[in-house]
DRENMIKOL-11282 format. One record per residue (C-alpha): x, y, z. Coordinates in Angstrom, 3 decimals, decimal comma, always signed. Last residue first. Example, Ala and Ser with C-alpha at 12.3 -4.5 7.8 and 13.67 -1.06 7.14 Angstrom:
BEGIN
<rokol u="+13,670" v="-1,060" w="+7,140"/>
<rokol u="+12,300" v="-4,500" w="+7,800"/>
//
This chain:
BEGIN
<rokol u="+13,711" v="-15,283" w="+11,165"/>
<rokol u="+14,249" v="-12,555" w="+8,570"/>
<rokol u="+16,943" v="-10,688" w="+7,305"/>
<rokol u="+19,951" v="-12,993" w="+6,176"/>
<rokol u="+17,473" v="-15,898" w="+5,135"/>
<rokol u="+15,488" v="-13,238" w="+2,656"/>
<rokol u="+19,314" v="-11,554" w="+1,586"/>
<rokol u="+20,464" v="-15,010" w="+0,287"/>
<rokol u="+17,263" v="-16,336" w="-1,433"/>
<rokol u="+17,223" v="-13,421" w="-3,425"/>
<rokol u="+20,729" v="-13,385" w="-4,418"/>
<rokol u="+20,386" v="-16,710" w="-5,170"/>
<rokol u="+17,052" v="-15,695" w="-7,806"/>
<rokol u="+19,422" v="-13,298" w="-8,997"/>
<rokol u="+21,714" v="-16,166" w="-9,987"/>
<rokol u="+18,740" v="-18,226" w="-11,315"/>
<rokol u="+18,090" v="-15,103" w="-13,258"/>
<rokol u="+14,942" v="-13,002" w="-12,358"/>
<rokol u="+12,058" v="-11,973" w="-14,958"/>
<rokol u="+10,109" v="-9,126" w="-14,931"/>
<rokol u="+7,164" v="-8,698" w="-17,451"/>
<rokol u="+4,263" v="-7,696" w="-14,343"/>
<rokol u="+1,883" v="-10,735" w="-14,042"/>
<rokol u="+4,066" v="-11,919" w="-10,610"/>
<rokol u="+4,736" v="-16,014" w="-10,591"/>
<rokol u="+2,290" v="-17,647" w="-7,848"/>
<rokol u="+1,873" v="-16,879" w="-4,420"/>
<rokol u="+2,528" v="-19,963" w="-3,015"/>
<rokol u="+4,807" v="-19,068" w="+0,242"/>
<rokol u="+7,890" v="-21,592" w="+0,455"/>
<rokol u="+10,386" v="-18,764" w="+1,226"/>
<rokol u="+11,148" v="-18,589" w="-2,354"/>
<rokol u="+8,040" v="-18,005" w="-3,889"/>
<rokol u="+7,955" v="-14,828" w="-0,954"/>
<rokol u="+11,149" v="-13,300" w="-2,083"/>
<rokol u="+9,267" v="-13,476" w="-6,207"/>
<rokol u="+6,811" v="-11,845" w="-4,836"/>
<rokol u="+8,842" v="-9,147" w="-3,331"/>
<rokol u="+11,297" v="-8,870" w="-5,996"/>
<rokol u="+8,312" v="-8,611" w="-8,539"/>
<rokol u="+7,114" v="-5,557" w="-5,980"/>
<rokol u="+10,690" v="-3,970" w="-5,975"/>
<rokol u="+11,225" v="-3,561" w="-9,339"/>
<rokol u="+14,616" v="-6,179" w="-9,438"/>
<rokol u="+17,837" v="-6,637" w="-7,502"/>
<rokol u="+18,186" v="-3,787" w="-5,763"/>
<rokol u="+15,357" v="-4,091" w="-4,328"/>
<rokol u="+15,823" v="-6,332" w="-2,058"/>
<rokol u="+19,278" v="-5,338" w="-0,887"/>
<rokol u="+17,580" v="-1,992" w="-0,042"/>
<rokol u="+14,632" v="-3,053" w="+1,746"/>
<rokol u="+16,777" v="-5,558" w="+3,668"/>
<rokol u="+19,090" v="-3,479" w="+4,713"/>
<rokol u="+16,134" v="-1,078" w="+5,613"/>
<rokol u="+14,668" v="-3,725" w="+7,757"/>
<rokol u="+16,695" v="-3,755" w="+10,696"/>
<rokol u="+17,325" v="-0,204" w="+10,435"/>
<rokol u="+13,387" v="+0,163" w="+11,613"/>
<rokol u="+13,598" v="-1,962" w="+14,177"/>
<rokol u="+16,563" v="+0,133" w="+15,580"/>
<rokol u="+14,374" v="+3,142" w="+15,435"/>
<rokol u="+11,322" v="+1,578" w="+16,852"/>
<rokol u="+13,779" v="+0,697" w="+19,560"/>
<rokol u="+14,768" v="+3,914" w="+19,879"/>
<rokol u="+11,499" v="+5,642" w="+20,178"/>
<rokol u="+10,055" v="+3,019" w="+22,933"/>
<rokol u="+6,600" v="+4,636" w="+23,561"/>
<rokol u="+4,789" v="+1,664" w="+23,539"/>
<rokol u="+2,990" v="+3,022" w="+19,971"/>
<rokol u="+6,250" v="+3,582" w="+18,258"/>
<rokol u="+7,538" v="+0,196" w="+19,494"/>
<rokol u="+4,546" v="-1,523" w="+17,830"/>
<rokol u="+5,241" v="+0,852" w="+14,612"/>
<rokol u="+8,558" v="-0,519" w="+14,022"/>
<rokol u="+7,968" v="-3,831" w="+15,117"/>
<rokol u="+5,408" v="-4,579" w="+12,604"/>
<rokol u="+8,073" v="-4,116" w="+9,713"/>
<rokol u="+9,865" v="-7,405" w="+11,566"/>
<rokol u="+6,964" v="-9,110" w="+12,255"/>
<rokol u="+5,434" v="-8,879" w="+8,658"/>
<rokol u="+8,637" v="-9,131" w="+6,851"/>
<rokol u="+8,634" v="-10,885" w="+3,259"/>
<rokol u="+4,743" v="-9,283" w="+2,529"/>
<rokol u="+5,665" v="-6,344" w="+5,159"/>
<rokol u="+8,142" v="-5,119" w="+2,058"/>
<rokol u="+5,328" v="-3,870" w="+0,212"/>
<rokol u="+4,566" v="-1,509" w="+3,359"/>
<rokol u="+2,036" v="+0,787" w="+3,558"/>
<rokol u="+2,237" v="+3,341" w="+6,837"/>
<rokol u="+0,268" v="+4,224" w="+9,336"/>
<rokol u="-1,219" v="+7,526" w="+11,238"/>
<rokol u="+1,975" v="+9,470" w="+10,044"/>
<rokol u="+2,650" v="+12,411" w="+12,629"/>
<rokol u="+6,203" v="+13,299" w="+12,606"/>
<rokol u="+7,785" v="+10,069" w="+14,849"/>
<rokol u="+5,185" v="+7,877" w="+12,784"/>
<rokol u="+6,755" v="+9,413" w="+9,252"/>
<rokol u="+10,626" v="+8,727" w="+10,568"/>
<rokol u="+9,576" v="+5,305" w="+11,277"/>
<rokol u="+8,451" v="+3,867" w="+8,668"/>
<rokol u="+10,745" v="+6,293" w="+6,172"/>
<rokol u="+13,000" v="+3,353" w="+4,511"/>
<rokol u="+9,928" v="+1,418" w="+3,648"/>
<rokol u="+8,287" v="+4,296" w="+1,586"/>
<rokol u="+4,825" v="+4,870" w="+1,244"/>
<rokol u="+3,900" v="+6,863" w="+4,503"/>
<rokol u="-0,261" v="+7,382" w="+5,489"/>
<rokol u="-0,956" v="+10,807" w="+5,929"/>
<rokol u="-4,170" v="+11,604" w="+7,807"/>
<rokol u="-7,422" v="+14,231" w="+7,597"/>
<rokol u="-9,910" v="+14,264" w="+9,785"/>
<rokol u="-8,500" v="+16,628" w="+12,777"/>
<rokol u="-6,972" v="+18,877" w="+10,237"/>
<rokol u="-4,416" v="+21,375" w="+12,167"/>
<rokol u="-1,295" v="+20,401" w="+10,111"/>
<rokol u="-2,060" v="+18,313" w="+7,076"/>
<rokol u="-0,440" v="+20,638" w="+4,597"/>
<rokol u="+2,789" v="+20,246" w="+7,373"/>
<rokol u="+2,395" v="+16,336" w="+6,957"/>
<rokol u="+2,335" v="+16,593" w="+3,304"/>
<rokol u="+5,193" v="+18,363" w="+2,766"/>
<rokol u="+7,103" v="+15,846" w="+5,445"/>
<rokol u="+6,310" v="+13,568" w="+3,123"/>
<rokol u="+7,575" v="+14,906" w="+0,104"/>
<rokol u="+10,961" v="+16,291" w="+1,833"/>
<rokol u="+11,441" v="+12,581" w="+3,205"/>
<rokol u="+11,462" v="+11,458" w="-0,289"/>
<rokol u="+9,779" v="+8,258" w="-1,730"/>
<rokol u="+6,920" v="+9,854" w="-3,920"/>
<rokol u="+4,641" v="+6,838" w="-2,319"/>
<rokol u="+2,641" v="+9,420" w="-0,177"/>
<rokol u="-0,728" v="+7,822" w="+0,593"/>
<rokol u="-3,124" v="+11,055" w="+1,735"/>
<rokol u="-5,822" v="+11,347" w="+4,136"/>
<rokol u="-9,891" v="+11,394" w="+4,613"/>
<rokol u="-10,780" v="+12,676" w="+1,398"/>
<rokol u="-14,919" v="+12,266" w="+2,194"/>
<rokol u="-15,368" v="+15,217" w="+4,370"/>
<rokol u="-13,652" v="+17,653" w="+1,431"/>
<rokol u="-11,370" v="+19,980" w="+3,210"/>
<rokol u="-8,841" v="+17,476" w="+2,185"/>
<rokol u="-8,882" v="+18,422" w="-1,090"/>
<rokol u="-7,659" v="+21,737" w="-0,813"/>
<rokol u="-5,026" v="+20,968" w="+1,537"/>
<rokol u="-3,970" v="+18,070" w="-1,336"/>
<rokol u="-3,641" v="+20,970" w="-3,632"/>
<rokol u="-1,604" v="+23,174" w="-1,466"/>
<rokol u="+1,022" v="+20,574" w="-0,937"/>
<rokol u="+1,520" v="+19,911" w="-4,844"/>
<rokol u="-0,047" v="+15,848" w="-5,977"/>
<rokol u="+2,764" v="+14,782" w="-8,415"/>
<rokol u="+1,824" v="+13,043" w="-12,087"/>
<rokol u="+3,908" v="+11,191" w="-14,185"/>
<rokol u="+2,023" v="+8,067" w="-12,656"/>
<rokol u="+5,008" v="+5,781" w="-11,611"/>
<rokol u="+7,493" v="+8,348" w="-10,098"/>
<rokol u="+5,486" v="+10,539" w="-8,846"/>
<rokol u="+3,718" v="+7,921" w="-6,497"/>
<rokol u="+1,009" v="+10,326" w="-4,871"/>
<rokol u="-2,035" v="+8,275" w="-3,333"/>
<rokol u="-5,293" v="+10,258" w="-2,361"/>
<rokol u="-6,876" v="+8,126" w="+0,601"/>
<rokol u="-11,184" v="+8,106" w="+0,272"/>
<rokol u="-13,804" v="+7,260" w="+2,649"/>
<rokol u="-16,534" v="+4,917" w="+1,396"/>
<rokol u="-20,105" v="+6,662" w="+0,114"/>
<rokol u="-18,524" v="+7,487" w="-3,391"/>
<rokol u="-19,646" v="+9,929" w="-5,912"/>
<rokol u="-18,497" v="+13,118" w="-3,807"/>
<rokol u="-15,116" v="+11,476" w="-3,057"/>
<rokol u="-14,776" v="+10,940" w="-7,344"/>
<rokol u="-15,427" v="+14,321" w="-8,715"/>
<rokol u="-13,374" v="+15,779" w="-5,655"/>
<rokol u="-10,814" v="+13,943" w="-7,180"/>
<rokol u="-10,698" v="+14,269" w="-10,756"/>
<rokol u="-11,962" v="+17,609" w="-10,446"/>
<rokol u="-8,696" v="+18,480" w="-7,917"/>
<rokol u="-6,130" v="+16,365" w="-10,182"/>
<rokol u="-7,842" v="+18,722" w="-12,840"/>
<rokol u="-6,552" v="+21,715" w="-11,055"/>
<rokol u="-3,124" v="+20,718" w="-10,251"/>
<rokol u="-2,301" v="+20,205" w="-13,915"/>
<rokol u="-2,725" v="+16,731" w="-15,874"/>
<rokol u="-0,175" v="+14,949" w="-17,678"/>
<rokol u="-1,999" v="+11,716" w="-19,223"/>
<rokol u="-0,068" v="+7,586" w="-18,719"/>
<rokol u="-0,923" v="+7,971" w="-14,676"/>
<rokol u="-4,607" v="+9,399" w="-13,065"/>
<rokol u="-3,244" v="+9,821" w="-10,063"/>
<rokol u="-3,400" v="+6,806" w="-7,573"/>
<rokol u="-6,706" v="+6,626" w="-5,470"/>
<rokol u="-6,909" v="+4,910" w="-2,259"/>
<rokol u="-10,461" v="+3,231" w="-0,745"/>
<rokol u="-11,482" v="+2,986" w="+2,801"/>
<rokol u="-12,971" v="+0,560" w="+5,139"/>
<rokol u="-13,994" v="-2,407" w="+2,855"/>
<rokol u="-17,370" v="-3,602" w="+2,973"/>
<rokol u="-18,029" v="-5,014" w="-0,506"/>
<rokol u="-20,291" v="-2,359" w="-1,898"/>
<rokol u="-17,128" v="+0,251" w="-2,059"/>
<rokol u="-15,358" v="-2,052" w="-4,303"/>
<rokol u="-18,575" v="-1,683" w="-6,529"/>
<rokol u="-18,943" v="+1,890" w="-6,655"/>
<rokol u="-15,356" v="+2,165" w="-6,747"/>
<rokol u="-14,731" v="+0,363" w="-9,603"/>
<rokol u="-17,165" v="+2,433" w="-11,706"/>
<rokol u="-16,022" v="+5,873" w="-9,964"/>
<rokol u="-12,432" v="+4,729" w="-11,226"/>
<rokol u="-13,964" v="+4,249" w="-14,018"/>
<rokol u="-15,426" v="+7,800" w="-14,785"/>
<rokol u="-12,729" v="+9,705" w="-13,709"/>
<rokol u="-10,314" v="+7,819" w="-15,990"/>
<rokol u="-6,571" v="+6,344" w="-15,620"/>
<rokol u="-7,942" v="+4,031" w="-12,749"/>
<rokol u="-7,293" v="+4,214" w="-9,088"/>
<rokol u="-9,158" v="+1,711" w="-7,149"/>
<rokol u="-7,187" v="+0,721" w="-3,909"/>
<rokol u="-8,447" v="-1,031" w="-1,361"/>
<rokol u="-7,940" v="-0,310" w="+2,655"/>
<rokol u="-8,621" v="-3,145" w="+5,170"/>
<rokol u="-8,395" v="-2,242" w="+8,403"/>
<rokol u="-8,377" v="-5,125" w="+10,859"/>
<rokol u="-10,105" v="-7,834" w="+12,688"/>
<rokol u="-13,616" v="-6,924" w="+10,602"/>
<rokol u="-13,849" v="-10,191" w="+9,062"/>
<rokol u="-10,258" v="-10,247" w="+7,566"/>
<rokol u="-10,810" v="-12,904" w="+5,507"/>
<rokol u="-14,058" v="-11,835" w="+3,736"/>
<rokol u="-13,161" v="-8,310" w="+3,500"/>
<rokol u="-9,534" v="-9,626" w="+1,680"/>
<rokol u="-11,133" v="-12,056" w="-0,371"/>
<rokol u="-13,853" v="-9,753" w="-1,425"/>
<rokol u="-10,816" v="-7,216" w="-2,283"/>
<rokol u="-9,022" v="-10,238" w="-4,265"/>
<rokol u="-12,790" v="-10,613" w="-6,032"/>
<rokol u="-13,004" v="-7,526" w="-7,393"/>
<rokol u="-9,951" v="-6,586" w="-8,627"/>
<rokol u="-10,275" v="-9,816" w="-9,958"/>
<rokol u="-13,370" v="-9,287" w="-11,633"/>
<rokol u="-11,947" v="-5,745" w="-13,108"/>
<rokol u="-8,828" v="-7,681" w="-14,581"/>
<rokol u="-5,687" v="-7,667" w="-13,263"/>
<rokol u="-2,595" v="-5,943" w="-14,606"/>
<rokol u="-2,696" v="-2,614" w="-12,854"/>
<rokol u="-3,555" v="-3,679" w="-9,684"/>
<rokol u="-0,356" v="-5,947" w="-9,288"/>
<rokol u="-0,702" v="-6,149" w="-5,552"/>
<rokol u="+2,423" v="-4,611" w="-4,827"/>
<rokol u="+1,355" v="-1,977" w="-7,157"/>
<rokol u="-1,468" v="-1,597" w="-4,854"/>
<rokol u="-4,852" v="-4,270" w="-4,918"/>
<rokol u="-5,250" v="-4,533" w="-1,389"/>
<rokol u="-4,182" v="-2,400" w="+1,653"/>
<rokol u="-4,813" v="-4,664" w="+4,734"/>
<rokol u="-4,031" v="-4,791" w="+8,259"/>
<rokol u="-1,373" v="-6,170" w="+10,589"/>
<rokol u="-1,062" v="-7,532" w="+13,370"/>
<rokol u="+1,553" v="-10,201" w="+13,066"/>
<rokol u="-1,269" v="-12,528" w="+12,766"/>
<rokol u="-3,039" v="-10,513" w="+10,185"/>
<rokol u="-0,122" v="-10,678" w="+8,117"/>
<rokol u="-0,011" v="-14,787" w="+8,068"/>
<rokol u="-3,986" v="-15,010" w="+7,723"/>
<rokol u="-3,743" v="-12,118" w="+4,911"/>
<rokol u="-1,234" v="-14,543" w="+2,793"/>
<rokol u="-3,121" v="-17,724" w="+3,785"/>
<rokol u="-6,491" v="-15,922" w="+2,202"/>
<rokol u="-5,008" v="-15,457" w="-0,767"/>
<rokol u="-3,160" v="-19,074" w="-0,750"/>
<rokol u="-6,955" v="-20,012" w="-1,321"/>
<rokol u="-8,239" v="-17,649" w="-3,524"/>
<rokol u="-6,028" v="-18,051" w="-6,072"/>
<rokol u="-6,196" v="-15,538" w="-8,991"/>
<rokol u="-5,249" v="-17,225" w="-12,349"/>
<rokol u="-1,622" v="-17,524" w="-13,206"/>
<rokol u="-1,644" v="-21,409" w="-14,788"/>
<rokol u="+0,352" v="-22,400" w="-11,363"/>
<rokol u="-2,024" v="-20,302" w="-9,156"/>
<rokol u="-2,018" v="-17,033" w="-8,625"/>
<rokol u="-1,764" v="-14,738" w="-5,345"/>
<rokol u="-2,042" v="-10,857" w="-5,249"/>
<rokol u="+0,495" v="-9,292" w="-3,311"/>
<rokol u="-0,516" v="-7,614" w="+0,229"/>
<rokol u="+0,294" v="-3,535" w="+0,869"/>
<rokol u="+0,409" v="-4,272" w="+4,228"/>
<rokol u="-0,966" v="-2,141" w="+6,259"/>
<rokol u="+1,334" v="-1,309" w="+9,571"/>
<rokol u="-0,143" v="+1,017" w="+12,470"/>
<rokol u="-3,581" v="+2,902" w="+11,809"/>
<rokol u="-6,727" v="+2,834" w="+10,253"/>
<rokol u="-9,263" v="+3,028" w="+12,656"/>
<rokol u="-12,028" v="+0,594" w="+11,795"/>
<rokol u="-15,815" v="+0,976" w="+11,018"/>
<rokol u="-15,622" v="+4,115" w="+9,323"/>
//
């Protein structure tokens, strides 16, 4: 793997233009503004409205996102589909474009038991050459990745770690102890509220939807990890989680987000996902971005 993925990824929106096609352009603007408060990439998330693009977009915003980066930072893309079989498809060709690992949600929509997450997913890490991140997010897919079954899977050299979106500490800190004692094998923390809890227990990095409105500010938290100032990491990390929570609050959290960043001035576009914001939750928006961020 050509870069160590660690610190702050920023699970980066997708950008459209006025008519809601992809836009390449204020793409590349987005990942120039996160990259300069050192940040990597995680592409095509539910931030990044992965599950209402097409396959040639899904395409292209990860080409954007190689393309941009140019090897400055990790960029991680995700490629989970409800099949075996297409997610191997998209992967195949994500994998082609350079990026440094891939994530794979659940299959969501069809209640599966432990052991056909495991075919699903060894199925997948042995067809791929690109190293692999399992991604739990309960909540969404229907479907929750047990302790003992991600130890199982990460014996497998290509499952390299473990997203944990489930949003409980308890969850996490289940997967860190399944983790315990395996050198090549990572979690990487979900949740905006537990940034810093998961790098004071052993997360490797974290995915943040909420880096999008914050890069500097969610950066903090892990820059202070890594200096060895604990507290300050801390205190960085209740800077943002009034934010986090006012945020989303108001809406599902990644149409809040992109609709935060339309207001800031950023051209991102309108989000694909059916949500729609008032004017007067559009204030509200406006009010808790200027009270949070410089």
């Amino acid at each position: 793997m050509s870069q160590k993925i660690e610190g702050v990824l920023t699970a980066i929106v997708t950008t459209f233009d006025a008519q809601g096609d992809y836009a390449d352009t204020a793409m590349r603007q987005q990942i120039r503004r996160q990259l300069a408060a050192g940040n990597g990439i995680f592409c095509g998330g539910t931030n990044g409205e992965f599950f209402v693009l097409n396959e040639q977009e899904k395409l292209a915003v990860t080409q954007t996102c190689v393309d941009e980066v140019a090897g400055n930072a990790p960029v991680v893309a995700h490629i989970g589909e409800i099949s075996t079989r297409e997610t191997l498809r998209l992967g195949k060709q994500i994998a082609r474009l350079g990026v440094d690992a891939v994530s794979v949600i659940t299959p969501y929509f069809v209640p599966l038991k432990q052991q056909e997450l495991i075919t699903h997913y060894l199925t997948i890490a042995d067809g791929l050459d690109v190293p692999l991140f399992l991604y739990n997010i309960p909540a969404r897919t229907g479907n929750t990745l047990e302790p003992e079954t991600v130890r199982t899977l990460a014996a497998h050299p290509n499952i390299i770690g473990i997203k944990d979106s489930a949003g409980s500490y308890e969850s996490l800190s289940g997967f860190i102890k399944a983790a315990e004692g395996m050198s090549n094998f990572t979690v990487l923390n979900g949740p905006d509220s537990l940034i810093h809890q998961g790098f004071v227990d052993g997360c490797s990095a974290c995915i943040s939807g909420l880096a999008n409105v914050a890069p500097k500010e969610i950066n903090a938290i892990w820059a202070k990890f890594k200096a060895g100032d604990i507290t300050g990491s801390r205190l960085a990390q209740e800077n943002v989680t009034g934010l986090r929570t006012e945020l989303y609050s108001i809406g599902f959290s990644p149409a809040a987000v992109k609709k935060a960043l339309v207001l800031m001035g950023h051209e991102v576009g309108e989000s694909r996902y059916a949500v729609q914001f008032s004017p007067q939750e559009e204030q509200q928006i406006r009010h808790i971005v200027n009270q949070y961020t410089q």
